[in-house]
C-alpha positions as MATLAB code, in Angstrom:
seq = 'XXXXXXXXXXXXXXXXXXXXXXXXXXXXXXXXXXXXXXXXXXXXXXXXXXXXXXXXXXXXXXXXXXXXXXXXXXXXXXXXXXXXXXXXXXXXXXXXXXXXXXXXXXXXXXXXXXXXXXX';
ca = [
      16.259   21.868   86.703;
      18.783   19.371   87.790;
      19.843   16.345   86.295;
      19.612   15.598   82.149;
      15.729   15.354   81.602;
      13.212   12.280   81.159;
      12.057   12.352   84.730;
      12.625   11.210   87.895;
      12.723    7.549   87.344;
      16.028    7.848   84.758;
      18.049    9.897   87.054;
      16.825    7.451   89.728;
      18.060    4.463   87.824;
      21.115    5.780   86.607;
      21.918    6.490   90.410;
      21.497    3.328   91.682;
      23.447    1.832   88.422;
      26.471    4.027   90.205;
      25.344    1.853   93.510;
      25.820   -1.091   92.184;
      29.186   -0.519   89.883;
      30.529    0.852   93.154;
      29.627   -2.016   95.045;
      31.318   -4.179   92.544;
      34.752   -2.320   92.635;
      34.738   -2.662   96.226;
      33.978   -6.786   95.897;
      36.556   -7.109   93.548;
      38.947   -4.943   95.420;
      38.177   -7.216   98.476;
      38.657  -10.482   96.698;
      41.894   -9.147   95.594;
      43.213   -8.799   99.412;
      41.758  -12.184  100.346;
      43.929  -13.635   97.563;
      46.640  -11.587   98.704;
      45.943  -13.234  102.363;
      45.686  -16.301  101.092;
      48.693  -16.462   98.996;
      50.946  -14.905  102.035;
      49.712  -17.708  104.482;
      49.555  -20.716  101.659;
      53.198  -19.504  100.752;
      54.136  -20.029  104.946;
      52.859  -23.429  104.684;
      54.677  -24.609  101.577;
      58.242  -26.745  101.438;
      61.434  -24.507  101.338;
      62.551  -24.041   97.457;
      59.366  -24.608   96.236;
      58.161  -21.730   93.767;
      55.033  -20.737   96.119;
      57.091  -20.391   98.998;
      59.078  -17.856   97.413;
      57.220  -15.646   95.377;
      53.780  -16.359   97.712;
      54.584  -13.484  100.205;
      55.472  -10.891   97.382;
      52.708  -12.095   95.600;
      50.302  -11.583   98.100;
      51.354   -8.623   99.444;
      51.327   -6.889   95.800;
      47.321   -8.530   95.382;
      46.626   -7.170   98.882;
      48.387   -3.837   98.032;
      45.728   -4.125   94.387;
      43.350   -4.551   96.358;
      43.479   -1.951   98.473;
      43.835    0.674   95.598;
      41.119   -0.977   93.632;
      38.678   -0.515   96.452;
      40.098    3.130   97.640;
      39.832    4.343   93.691;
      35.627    3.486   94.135;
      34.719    6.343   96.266;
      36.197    9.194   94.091;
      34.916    6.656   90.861;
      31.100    6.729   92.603;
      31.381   10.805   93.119;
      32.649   11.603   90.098;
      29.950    9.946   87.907;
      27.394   11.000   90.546;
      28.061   14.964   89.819;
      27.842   13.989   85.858;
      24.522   12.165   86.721;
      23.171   14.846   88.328;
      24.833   17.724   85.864;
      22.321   18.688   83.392;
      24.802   17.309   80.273;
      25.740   13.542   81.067;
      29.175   12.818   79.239;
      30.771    9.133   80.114;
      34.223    9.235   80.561;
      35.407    5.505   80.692;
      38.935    6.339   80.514;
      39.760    6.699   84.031;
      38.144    2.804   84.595;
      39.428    1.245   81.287;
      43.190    2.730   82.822;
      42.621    0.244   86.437;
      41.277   -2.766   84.317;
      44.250   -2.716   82.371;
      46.954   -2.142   85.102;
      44.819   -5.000   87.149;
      44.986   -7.010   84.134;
      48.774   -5.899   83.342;
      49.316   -7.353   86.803;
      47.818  -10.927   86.262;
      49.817  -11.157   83.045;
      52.876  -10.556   85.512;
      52.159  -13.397   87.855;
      50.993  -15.857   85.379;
      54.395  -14.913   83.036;
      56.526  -15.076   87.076;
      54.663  -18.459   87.651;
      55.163  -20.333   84.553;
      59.282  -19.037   84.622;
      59.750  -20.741   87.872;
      58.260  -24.100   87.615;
];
């Protein structure tokens, strides 16, 4: 008997929870690189000596670069807690996403802290 008991309907829902907590990993992993695009071509734009117009390109190329490894770290993510869904003992194992969240958010600190220093 695959997957941890209580029917059809629970392993159903839990699989399409997965779906959707994907699909949010690769949205936030695509707004990241549009900020990153954004930032690159704002800081191009911007008066010489000017804080954005310095730090804008680095900046965007390290929320591009977030981006891309917050979207590329959703497909192994999604299989990973699609074998545990289907394994007939579900154990969550939050560590691996609690680890990105706080790098991501280790990395706004970063900017906000380079930001402030410069003005």
């Amino acid at each position: 008997m695959r997957g941890r008991g209580a029917g059809e309907g629970v392993r159903t829902r839990d699989h399409l929870a997965n779906v959707r907590t994907t699909l949010a990993w690769v949205r936030t992993g695509m707004i990241l690189m549009a900020l990153g695009y954004a930032s690159d071509k704002t800081a191009a734009l911007e008066a010489a000596g000017s804080p954005l117009h310095v730090y804008g390109r680095p900046l965007g190329v390290a929320a591009a670069g977030a981006g891309v490894v917050v979207a590329a770290a959703a497909l192994p993510r999604f299989l990973r807690a699609r074998a545990r869904i289907e394994s007939a003992r579900f154990e969550p194992r939050p560590w691996a996403d609690l680890a990105l969240v706080a790098a991501l958010g280790l990395g706004v600190v970063v900017v906000l802290i380079l930001l402030s220093v410069t003005r």
